[in-house]
C-alpha positions in Angstrom: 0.0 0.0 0.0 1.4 3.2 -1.5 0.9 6.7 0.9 2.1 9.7 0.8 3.4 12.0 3.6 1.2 15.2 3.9 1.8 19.2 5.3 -0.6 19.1 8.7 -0.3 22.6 9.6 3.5 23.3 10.8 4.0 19.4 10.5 4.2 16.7 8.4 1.6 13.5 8.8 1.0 10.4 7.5 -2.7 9.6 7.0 -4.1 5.7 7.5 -6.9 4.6 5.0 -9.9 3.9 7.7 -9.6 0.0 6.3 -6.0 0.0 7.7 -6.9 0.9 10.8 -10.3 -1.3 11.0 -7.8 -4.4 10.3 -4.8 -2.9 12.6 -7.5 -2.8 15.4 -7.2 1.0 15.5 -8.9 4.5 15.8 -8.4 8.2 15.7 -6.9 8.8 18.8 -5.3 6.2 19.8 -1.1 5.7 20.5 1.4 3.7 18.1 4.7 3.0 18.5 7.0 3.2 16.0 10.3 0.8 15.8 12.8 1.8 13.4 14.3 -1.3 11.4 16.8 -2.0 9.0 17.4 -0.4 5.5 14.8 2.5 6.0 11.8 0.2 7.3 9.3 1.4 9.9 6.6 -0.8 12.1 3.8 0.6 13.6 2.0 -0.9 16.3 -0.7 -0.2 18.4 1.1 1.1 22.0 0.9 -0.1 25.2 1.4 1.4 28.3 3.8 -1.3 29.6 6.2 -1.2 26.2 7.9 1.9 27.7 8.9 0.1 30.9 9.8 -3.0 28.6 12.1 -0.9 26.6 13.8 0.7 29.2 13.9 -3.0 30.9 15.6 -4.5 27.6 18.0 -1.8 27.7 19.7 -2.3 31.1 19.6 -6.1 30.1 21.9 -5.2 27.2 24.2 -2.9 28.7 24.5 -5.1 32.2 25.7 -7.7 29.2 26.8 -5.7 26.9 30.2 -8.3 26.1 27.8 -11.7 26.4 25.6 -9.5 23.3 28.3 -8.8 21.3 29.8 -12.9 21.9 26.6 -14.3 20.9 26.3 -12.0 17.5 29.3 -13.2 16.0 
C-alpha cells in the first residue's frame, strides 16, 4: 500500500486509509509505537502502556551484558 506524507499545519503527517486501521484494530486517537528497522523500514504498532517500561527494561539487560551480546552476535 502506497501513501504519501502530507503538510498538517507546521508538521508533516501520514494519514491511514480507515480500512487499515479497521484491520490494525485502531482509531483516531489512539497511540502507536514506532520501531525503526533495518534499510529504512518502519513498524507501527498499536502502544501499550507497559512497552515503555519494557524498553527501558531490555536496555539495562543489554548494557548489564553488553560483552555476552556482542559474543553471541558473531
Amino acid at each position: 500500500m502506497k501513501l504519501e506524507l502530507k503538510k498538517i499545519g507546521n508538521s508533516t503527517g501520514l494519514i491511514l486509509p480507515k480500512e487499515l486501521l479497521a484491520r490494525l484494530g485502531l482509531q483516531q486517537g489512539d497511540s502507536v509505537s514506532v520501531t525503526e528497522g533495518p534499510e529504512r523500514t518502519i513498524t507501527l504498532s498499536a502502544y501499550a502502556e507497559d512497552d515503555e517500561e519494557t524498553m527501558n527494561l531490555a536496555r539495562e539487560i543489554m548494557r548489564e551484558y553488553k560483552n555476552t551480546m556482542k559474543a553471541l552476535a558473531k
